[in-house]
Backbone as numpy.savetxt, mean C-alpha at the origin, in Angstrom:
# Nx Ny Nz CAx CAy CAz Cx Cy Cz
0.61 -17.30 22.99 -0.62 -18.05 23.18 -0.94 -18.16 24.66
-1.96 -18.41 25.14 -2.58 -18.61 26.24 -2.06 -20.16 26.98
-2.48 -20.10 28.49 -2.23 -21.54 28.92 -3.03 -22.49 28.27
-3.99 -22.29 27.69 -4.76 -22.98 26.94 -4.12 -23.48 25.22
-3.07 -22.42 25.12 -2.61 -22.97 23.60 -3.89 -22.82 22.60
-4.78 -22.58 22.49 -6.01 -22.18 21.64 -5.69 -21.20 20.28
-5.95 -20.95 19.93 -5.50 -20.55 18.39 -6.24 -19.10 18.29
-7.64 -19.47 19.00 -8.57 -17.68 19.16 -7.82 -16.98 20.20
-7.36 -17.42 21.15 -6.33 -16.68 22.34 -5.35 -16.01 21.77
-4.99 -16.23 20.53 -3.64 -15.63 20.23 -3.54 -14.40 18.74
-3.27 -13.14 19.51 -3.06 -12.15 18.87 -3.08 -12.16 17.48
-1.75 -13.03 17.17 -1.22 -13.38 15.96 -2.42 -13.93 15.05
-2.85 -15.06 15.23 -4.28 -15.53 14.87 -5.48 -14.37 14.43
-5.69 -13.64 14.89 -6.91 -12.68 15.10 -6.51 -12.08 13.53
-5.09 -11.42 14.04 -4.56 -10.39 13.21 -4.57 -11.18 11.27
-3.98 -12.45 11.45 -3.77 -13.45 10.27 -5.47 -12.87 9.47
-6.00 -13.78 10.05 -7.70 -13.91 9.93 -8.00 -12.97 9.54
-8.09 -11.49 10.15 -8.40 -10.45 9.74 -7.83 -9.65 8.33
-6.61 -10.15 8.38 -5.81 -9.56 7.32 -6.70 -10.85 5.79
-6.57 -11.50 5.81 -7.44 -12.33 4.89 -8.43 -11.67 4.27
-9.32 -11.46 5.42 -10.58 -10.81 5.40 -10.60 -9.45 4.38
-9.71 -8.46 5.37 -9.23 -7.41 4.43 -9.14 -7.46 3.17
-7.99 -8.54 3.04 -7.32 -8.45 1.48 -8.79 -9.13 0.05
-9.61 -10.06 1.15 -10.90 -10.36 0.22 -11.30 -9.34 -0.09
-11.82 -8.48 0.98 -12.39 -7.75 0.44 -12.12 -6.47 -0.63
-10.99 -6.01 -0.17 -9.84 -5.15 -1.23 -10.23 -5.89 -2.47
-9.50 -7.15 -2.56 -9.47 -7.45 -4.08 -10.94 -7.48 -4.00
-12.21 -7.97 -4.09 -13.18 -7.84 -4.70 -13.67 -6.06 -5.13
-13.53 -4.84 -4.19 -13.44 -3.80 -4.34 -12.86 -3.16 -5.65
-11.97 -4.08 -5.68 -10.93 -3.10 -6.71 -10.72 -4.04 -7.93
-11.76 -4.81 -7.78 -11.99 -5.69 -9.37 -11.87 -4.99 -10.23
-13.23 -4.56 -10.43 -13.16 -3.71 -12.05 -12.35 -2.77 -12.40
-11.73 -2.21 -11.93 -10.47 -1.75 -12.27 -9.33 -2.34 -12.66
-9.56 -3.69 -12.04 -8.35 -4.64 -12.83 -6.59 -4.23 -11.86
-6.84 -3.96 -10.96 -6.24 -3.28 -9.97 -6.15 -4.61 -8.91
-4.46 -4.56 -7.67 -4.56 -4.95 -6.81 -4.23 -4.20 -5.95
-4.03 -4.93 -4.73 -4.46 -4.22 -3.47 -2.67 -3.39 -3.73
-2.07 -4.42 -3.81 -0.27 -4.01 -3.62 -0.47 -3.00 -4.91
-0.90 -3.18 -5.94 -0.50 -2.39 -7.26 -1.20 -0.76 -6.58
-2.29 -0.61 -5.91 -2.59 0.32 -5.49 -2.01 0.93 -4.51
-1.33 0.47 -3.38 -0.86 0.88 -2.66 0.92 1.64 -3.15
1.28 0.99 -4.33 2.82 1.41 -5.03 2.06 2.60 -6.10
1.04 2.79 -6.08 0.63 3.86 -6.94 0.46 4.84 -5.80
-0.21 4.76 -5.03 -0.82 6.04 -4.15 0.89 6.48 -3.84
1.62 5.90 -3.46 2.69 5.77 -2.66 3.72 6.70 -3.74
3.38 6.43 -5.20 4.10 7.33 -6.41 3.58 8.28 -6.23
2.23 8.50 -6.09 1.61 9.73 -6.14 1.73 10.46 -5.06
2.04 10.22 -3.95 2.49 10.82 -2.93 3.70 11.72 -3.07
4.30 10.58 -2.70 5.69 10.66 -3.18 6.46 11.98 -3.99
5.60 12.20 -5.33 6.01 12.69 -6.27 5.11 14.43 -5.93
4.14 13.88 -5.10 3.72 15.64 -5.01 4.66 16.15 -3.30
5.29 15.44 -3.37 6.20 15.84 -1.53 7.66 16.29 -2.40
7.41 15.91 -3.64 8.90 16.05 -4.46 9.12 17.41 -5.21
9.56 18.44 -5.37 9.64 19.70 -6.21 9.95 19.28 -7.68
10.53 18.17 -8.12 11.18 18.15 -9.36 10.38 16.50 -9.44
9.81 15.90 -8.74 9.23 14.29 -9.17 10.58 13.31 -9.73
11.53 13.32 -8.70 11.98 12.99 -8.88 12.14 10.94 -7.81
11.28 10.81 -7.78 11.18 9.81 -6.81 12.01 7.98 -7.79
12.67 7.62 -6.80 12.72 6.33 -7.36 12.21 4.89 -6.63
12.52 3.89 -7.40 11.42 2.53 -7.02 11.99 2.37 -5.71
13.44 2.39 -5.39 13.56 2.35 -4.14 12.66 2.96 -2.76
12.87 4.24 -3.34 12.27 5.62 -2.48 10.47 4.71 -2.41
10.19 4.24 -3.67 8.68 4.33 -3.46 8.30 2.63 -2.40
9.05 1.35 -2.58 9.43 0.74 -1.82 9.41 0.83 -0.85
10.36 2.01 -0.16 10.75 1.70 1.20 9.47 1.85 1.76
8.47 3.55 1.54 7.80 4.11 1.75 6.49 3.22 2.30
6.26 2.54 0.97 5.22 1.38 1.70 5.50 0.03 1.99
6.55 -0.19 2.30 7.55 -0.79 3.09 7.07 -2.57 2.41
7.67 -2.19 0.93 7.56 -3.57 0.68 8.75 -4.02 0.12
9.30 -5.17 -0.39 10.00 -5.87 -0.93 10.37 -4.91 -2.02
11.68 -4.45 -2.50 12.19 -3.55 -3.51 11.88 -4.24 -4.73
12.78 -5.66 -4.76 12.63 -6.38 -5.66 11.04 -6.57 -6.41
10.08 -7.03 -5.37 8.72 -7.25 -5.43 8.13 -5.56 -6.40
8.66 -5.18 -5.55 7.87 -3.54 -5.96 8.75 -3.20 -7.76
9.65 -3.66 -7.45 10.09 -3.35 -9.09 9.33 -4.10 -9.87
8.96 -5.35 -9.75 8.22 -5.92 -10.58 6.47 -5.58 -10.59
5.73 -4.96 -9.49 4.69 -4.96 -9.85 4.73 -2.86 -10.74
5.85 -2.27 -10.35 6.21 -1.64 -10.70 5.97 -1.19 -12.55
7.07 -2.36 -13.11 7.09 -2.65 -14.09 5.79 -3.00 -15.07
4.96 -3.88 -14.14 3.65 -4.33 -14.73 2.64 -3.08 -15.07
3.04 -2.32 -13.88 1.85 -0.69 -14.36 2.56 -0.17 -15.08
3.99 0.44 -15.44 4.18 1.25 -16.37 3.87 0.40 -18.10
3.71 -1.09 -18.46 3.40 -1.51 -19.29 1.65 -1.18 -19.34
0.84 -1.47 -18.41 -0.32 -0.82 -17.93 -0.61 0.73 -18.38
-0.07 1.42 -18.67 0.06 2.70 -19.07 -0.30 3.46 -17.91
0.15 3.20 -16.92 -0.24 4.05 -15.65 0.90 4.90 -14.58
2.60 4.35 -15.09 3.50 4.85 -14.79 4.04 5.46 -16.46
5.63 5.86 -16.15 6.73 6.51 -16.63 7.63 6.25 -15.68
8.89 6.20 -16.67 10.31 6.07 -15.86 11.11 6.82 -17.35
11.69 7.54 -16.11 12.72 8.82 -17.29 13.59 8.81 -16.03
14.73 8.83 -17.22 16.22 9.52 -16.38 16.09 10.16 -15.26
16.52 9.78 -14.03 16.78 10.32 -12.74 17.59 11.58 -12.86
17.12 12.66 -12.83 18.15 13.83 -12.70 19.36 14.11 -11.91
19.30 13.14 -10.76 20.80 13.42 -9.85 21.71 11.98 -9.63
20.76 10.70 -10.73 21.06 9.44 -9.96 21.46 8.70 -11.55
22.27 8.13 -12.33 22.11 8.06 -13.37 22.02 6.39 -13.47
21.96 5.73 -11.91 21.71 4.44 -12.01 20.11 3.91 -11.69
19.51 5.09 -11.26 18.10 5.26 -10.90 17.30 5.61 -12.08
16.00 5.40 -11.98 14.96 5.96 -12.81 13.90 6.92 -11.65
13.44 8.38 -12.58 12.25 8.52 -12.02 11.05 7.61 -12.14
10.14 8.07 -11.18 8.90 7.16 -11.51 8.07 7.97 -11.40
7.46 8.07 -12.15 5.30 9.19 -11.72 4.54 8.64 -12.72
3.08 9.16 -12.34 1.82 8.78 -13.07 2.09 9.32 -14.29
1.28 8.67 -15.13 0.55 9.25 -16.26 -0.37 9.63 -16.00
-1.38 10.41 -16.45 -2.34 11.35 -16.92 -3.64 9.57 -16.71
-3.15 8.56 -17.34 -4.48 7.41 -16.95 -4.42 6.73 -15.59
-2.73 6.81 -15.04 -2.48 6.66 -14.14 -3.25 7.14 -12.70
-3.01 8.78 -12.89 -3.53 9.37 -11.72 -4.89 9.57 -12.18
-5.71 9.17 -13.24 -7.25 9.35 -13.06 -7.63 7.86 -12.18
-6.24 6.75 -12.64 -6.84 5.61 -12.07 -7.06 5.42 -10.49
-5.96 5.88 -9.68 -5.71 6.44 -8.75 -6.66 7.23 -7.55
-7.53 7.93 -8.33 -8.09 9.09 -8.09 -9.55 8.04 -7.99
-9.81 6.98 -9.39 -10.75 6.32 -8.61 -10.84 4.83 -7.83
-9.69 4.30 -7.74 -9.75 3.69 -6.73 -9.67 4.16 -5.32
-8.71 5.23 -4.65 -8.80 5.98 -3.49 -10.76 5.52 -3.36
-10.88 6.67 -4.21 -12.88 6.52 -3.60 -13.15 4.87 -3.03
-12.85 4.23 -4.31 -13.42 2.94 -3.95 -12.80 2.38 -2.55
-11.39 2.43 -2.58 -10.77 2.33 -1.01 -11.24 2.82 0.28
-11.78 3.80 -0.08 -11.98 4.96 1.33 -13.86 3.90 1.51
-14.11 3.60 0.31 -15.62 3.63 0.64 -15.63 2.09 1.02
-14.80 1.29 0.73 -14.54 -0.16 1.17 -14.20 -0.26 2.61
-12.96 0.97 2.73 -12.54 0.80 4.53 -13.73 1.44 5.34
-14.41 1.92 4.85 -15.41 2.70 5.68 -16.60 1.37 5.94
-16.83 0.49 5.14 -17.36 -0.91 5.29 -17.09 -1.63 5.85
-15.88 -1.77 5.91 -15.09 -2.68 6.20 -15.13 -2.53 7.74
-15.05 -1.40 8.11 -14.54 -1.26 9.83 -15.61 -0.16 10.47
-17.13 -0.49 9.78 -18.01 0.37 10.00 -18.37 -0.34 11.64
-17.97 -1.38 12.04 -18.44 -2.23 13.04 -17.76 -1.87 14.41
-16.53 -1.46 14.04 -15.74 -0.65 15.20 -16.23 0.57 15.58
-17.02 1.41 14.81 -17.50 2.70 15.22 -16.22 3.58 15.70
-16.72 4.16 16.78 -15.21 5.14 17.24 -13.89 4.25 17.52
-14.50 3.13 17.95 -12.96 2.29 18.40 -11.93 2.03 16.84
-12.38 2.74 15.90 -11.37 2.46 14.69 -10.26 3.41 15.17
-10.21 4.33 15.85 -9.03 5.32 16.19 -8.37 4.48 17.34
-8.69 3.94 18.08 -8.33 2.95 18.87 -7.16 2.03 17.68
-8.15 1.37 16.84 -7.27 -0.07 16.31 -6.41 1.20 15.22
-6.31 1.92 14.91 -5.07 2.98 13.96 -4.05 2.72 15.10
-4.44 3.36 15.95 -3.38 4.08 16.62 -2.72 2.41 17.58
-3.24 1.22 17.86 -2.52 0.20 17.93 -1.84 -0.36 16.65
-2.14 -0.54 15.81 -1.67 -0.47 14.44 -0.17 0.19 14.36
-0.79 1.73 14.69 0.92 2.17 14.03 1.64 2.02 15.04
1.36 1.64 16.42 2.53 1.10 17.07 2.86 -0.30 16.57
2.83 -1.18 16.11 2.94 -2.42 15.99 3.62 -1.78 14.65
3.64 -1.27 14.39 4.08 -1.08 12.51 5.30 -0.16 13.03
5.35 0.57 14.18 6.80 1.14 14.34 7.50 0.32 15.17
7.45 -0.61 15.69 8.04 -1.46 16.41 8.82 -3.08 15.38
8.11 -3.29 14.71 8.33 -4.42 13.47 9.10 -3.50 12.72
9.32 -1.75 12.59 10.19 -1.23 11.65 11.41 -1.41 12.16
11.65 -1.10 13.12 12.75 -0.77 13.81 13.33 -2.02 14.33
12.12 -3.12 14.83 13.30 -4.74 14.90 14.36 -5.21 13.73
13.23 -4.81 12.42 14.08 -5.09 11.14 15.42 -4.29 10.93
15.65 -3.15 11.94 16.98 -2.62 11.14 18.03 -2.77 12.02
């Protein structure tokens, strides 16, 4: 904080606020789909995942770390989409205490249209920064590799 102690002076503050903002707007975006912001982000993150994989063999851990959330957390919202009909979990081929994880067929159509709705929300969302959005990325992923690496 500033010598002033002020609450707008301080980084942390801005960032809070903004992240709010974000997440309003995400969830209103991704209403009708019945979709959240986290349930989307552990999907893209399967779907990734699983096309970087030769055999799709990815597990909740693997998909966890990746978008660097709570394992525990991620197993459970995990769980909620494959009842959702939007995952599968079959026998891990090299891990027999693991499960694979990938889309289904409603899964990755779901996927396929929230991305749009995402891409067309962040493009709203941070239409106000103009070029300086490569600016706030690229402060971003330093702050996101620096908070990685305190944690370990």
């Amino acid at each position: 904080m500033s010598e002033q102690g002020k609450p707008y002076d301080s980084p942390g503050f801005h960032l809070w606020q903004v992240t709010n903002q974000w997440q309003k707007h995400l969830r209103s975006a991704l209403h009708d789909l019945d979709l959240t912001h986290v349930q989307f982000i552990l999907l893209v993150a399967t779907q990734w995942l699983n096309a970087q994989s030769p055999v799709e063999d990815v597990t909740q851990v693997q998909i966890a770390s990746y978008a660097h959330t709570d394992p525990m957390m991620a197993s459970q919202v995990l769980r909620h989409l494959e009842k959702k009909g939007y995952l599968m979990r079959k026998a891990h081929p090299t891990d027999t205490r693991a499960k694979a994880i990938s889309l289904t067929p409603d899964g990755e159509q779901l996927v396929a249209q929230a991305i749009d709705i995402v891409m067309e929300a962040e493009n709203i969302f941070f239409a106000k920064l103009g070029e300086e959005q490569e600016v706030l990325v690229s402060l971003l992923r330093a702050l996101g590799k620096t908070s990685i690496q305190d944690e370990n």
